[in-house]
C-alpha positions as CSV (number, residue, x, y, z in Angstrom):
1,X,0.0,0.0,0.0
2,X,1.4,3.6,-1.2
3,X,1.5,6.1,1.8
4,X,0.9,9.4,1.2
5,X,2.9,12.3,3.2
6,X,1.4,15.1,4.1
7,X,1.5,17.6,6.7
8,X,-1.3,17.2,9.3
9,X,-4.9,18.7,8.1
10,X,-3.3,19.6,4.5
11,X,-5.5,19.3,1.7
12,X,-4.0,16.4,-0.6
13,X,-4.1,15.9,-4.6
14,X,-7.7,14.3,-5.8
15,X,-9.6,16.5,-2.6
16,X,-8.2,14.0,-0.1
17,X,-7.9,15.7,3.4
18,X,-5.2,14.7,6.2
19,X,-6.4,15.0,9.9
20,X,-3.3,13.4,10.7
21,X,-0.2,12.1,9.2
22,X,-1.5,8.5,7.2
23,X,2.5,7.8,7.3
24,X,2.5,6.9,11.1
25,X,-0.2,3.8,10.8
26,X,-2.1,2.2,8.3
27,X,-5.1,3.6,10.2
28,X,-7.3,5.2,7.6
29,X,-9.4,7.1,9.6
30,X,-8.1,10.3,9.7
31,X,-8.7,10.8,5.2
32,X,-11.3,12.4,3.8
33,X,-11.8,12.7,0.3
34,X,-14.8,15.0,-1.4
35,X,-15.0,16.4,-4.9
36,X,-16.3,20.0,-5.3
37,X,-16.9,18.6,-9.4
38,X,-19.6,16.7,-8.8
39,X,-22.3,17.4,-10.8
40,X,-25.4,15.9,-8.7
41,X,-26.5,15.8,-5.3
42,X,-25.8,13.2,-2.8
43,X,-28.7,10.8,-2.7
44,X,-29.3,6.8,-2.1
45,X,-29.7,7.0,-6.3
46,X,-25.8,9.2,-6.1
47,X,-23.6,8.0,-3.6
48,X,-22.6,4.5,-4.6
49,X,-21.3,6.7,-8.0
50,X,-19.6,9.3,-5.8
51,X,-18.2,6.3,-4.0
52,X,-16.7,4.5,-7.1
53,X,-14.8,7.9,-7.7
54,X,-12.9,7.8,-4.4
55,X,-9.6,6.5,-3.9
56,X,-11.1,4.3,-1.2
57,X,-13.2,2.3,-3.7
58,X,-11.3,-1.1,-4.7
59,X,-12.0,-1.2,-8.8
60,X,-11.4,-5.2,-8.1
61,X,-14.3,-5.4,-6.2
62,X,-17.3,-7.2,-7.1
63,X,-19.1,-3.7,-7.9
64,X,-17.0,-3.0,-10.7
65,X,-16.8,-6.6,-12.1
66,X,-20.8,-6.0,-12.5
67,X,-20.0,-2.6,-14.4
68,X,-17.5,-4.0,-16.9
69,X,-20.1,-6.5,-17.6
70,X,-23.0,-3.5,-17.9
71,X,-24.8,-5.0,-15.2
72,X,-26.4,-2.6,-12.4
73,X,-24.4,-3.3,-9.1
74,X,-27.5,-2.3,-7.1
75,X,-30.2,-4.1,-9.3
76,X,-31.1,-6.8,-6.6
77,X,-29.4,-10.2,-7.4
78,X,-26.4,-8.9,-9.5
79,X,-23.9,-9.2,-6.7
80,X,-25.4,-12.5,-6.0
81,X,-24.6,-14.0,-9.4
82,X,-20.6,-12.9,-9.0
83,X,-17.9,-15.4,-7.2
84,X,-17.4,-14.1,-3.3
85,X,-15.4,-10.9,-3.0
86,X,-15.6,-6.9,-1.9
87,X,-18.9,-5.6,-2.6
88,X,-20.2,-2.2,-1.7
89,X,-24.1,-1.5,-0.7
90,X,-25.5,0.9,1.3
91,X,-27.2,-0.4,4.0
92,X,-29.1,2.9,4.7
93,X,-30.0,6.1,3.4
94,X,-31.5,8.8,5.8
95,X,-32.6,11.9,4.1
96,X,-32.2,15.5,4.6
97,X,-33.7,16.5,8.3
C-alpha cells in the first residue's frame, strides 16, 4: 500500500484531506476525500457513484466486475450471481432533516 505524506490537516491531490499524518499507521481514519466537481446531489440513487470515484473504492471489487459486464451493481441479485469478493451496498440512506 502507497503512503501518502502530508502535513497534518493539509488538503491532498484528488480532494483527499489529512487530519493526521497517514505515514505513522495504516489507520485510515483520519482521510477524507470530497470532490467539489460533482455534478449531482448526494442521494441513495448518487452515492454509490460518488463512492466509485474515491480512492477508497477497490476497482477489483465485485461492484465493478458487475460494471464491466454493464450490469447494475445495485439491481437486486447482481452481486449475487458474481464469485465471493468486496462488494459495496448501502445499507441505509437517511434523508435531509
Amino acid at each position: 500500500m502507497a503512503a501518502i505524506s502530508a502535513p497534518p490537516s493539509s488538503v491532498l491531490p484528488g480532494g483527499l484531506t489529512s487530519a493526521l499524518d497517514p505515514t505513522a499507521s495504516d489507520d485510515q481514519t483520519g482521510i477524507t476525500w470530497h470532490d467539489p466537481m460533482y455534478p449531482h446531489v448526494l442521494n441513495r440513487f448518487t452515492v454509490m457513484h460518488y463512492f466509485e470515484l474515491s480512492p477508497f473504492f477497490d476497482r477489483n471489487s465485485n461492484n465493478m466486475i458487475a460494471r464491466r459486464k454493464n450490469l447494475d451493481p445495485a439491481a437486486p441479485g447482481v452481486l449475487d450471481t458474481l464469485p465471493p469478493g468486496i462488494e459495496y451496498v448501502v445499507e441505509l440512506d437517511q434523508g435531509p432533516n
